[in-house]
C-alpha positions as CSV (number, residue, x, y, z in Angstrom):
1,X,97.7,87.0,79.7
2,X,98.9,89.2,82.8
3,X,102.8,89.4,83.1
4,X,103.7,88.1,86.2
5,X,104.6,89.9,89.2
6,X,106.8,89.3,91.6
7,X,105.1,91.0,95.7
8,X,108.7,90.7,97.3
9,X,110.3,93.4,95.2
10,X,108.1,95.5,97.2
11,X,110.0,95.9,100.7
12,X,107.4,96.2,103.5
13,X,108.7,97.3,107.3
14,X,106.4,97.4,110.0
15,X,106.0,100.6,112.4
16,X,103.7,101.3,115.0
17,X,100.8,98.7,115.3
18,X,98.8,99.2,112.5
19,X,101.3,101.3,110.3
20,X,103.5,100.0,107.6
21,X,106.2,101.3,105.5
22,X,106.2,100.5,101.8
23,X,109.5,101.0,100.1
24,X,109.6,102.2,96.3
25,X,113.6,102.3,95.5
26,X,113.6,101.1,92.2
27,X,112.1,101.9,88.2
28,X,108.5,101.6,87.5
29,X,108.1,98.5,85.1
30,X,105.3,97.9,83.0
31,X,103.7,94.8,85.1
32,X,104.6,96.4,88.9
33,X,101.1,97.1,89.2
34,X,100.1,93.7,89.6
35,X,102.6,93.3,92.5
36,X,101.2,96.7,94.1
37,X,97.8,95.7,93.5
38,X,98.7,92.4,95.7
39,X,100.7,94.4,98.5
40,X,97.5,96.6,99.0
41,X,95.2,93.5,98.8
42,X,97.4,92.0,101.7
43,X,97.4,95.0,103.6
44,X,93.9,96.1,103.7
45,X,93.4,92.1,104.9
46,X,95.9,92.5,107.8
47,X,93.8,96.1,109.3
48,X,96.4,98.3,108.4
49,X,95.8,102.3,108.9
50,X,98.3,104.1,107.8
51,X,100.8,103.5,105.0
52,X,104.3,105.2,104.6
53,X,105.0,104.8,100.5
54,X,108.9,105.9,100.6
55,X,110.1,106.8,97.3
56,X,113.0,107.2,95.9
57,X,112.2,106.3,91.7
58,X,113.7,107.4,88.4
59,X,110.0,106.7,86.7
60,X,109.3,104.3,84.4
61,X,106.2,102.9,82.8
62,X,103.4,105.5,82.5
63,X,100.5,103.2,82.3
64,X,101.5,101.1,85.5
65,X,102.1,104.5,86.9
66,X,98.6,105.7,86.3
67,X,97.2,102.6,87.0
68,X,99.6,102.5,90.7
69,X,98.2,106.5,91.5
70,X,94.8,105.3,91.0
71,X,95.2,102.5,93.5
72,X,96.7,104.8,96.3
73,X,93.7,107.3,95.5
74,X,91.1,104.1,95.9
75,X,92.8,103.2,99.3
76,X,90.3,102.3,102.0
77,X,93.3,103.3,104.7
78,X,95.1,106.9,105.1
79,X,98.8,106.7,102.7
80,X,101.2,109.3,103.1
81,X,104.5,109.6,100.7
82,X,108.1,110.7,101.2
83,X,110.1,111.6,98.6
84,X,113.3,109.9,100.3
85,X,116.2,110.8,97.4
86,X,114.2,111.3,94.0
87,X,111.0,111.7,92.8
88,X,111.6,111.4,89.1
89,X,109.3,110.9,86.5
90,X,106.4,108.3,87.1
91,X,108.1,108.5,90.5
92,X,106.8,112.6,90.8
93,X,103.4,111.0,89.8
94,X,102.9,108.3,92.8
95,X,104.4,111.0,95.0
96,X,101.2,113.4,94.5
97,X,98.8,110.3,94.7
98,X,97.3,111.7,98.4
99,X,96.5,115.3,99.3
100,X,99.3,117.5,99.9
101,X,99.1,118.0,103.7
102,X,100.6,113.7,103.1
103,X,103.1,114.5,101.4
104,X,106.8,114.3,102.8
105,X,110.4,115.4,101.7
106,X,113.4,114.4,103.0
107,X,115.2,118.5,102.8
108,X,117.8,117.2,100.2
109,X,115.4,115.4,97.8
110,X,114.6,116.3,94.6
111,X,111.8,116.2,92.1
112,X,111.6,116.2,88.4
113,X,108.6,116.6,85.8
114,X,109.2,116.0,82.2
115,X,107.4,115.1,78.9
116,X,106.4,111.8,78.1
117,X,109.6,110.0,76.5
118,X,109.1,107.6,73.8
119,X,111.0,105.3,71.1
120,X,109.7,104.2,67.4
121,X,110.6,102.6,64.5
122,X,108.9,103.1,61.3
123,X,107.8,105.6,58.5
124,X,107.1,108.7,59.0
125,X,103.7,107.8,59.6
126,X,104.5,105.5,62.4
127,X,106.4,109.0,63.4
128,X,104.1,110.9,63.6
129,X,101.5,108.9,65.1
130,X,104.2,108.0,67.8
131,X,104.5,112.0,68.7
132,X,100.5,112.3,68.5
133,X,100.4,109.5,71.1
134,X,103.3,111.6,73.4
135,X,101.5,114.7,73.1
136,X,98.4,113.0,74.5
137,X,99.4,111.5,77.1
138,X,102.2,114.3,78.0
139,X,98.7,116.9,78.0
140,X,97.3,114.5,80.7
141,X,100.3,114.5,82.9
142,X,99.7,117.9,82.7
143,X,96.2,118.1,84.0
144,X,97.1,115.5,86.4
145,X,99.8,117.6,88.0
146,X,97.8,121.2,87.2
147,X,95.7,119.4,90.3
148,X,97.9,117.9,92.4
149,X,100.0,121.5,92.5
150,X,99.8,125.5,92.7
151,X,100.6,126.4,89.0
152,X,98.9,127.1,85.9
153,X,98.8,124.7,82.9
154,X,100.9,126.8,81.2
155,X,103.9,127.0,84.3
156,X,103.5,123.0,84.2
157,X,104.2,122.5,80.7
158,X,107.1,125.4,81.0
159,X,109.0,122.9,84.0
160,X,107.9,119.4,82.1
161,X,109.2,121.2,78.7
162,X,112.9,121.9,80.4
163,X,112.7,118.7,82.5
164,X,112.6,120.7,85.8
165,X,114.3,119.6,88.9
166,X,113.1,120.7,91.9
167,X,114.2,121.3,95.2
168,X,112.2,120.1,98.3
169,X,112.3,123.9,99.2
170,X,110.4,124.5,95.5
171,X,108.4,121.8,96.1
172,X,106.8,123.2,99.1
173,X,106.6,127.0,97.3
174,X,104.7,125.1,94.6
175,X,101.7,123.3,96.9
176,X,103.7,119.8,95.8
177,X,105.1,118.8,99.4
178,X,103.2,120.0,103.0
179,X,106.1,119.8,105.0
180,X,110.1,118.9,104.8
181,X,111.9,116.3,107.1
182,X,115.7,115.9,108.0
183,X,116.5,112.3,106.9
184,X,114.8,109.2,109.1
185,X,115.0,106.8,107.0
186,X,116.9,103.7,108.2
187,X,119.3,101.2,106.1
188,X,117.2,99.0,103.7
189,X,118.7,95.8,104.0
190,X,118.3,93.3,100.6
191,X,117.6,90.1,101.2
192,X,121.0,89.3,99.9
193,X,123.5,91.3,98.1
194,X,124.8,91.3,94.7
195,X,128.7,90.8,94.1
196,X,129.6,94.3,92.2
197,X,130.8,92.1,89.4
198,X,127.7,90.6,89.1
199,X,125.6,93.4,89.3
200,X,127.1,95.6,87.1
201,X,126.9,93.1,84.2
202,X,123.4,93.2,85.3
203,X,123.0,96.9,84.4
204,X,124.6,96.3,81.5
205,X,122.3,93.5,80.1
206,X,119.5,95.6,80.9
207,X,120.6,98.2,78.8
208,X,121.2,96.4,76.3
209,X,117.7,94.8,76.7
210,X,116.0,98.1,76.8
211,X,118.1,99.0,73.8
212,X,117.2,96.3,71.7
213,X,113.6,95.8,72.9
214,X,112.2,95.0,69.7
215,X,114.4,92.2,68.7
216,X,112.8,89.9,71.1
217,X,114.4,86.7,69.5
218,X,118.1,87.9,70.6
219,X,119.4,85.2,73.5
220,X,121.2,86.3,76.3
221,X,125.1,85.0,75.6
222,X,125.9,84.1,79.7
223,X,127.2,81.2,81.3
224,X,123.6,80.3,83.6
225,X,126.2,79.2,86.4
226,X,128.2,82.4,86.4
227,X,125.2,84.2,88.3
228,X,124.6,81.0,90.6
229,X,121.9,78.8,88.1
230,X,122.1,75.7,87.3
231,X,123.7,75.0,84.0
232,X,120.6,74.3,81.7
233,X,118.2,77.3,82.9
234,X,116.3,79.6,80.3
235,X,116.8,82.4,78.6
236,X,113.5,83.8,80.8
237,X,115.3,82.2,84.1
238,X,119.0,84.3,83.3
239,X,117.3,87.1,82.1
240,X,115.0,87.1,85.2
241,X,118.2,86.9,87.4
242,X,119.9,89.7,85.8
243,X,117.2,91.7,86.8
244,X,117.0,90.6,90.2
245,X,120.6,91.5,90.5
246,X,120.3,94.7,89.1
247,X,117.5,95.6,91.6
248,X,119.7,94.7,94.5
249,X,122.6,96.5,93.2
250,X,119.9,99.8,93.1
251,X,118.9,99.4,96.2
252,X,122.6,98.6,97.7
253,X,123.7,101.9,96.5
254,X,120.7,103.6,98.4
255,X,122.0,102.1,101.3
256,X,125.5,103.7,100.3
257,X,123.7,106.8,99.7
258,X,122.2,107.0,103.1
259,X,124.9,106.0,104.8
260,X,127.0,108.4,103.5
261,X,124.9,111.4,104.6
């Protein structure tokens, strides 16, 4: 069964008739595709022409990564990016989804390769298989980026090996960005934002989730009515909630970001 998706955590602003702004400020989950699939479905249904995809990412899941560039390469309208803070990660990957005279970055962003980063528990076989597995997929990054840039293999695999962060001024000596831009980008408003209390608990919890993501049958120890549910809600409902609040606390300190430039 699918996980479910949620399309609002997608931000969408509309520009110029015909042109819309798609705003990435947050980690790459494993079941965003779903709610990227549904944004592009809703798009190409409304005539747009040209989408904006603004990024600012840390990375996250490679396989909804993969599976997020290969929907921007299928699009039946022209999508430009703009590396708006960082281009980390999975985030680096969207951002080389569309040729390089589309790509956009804001002259203080930066952009980082690296390996593929994994976690195991097990025997050594379970070990070694794990690394196999890293190696693999780490080789296709590789390939993926050997086309998407000018550098070898080899010079690829060098930056990804010290987890390289580049300047938008590298970026454009490597091929990776066609021009650099002085900061447009206007305040993204959340829908509502998260008390600071709140959302730092939030970050906590999903630390501790990510930490302990193979003890599935741990509960959540929080008062439902502390983060505004009612009294009896799930574990799935709190745990939901704390990530909702997390996300607005992310993009809350973009805003503060931005606003302080």
């Amino acid at each position: 069964m699918p996980q479910k998706s949620n399309i609002q955590e997608f931000r969408v602003a509309a520009k110029e008739q015909g042109e819309v702004d798609l705003y990435l400020y947050q980690d790459i989950y494993p079941s965003m595709h779903h709610g990227f699939a549904q944004i592009v479905e809703q798009l190409k249904q409304e005539g747009v022409r040209r989408m904006n995809l603004r990024i600012s990412c840390y990375g996250g899941d490679l396989y909804a990564t993969n599976t997020m560039y290969n929907i921007i390469q299928g699009l039946p309208f022209e999508c430009h990016t703009y590396n708006d803070g960082l281009a980390a990660s999975g985030g680096s990957v969207l951002f080389m989804a569309v040729p390089k005279e589309r790509r956009h970055a804001a002259r203080n962003s930066t952009l980082m390769m690296h390996n593929v980063q994994t976690w195991v528990e097990g025997d050594y076989r379970d070990l070694i298989k794990r690394a196999e597995t890293a190696k693999k997929l780490t080789d296709v990054l590789i390939q993926g980026y050997e086309k998407d840039m000018d550098a070898t293999a080899e010079e690829i695999e060098e930056m990804m090996n010290e987890e390289k962060y580049l300047t938008a001024a590298e970026c454009l000596q490597l091929g990776i960005v066609g021009d650099i831009y002085d900061s447009d980008v206007g305040a993204v408003e959340p829908t509502v934002l998260a008390d600071p209390k709140l959302s730092a608990f939030a970050a906590h919890y999903n630390k501790f989730k990510f930490e302990n993501k193979n003890h599935t049958d741990m509960e959540i120890k929080i008062d439902p009515t502390l983060i505004g549910l009612p009294a009896d809600s799930d574990q799935a409902t709190v745990a939901a909630k704390l990530t909702e609040l997390n996300q607005q606390a992310s993009i809350a300190k973009q805003m503060e970001l931005q606003n302080a430039q």
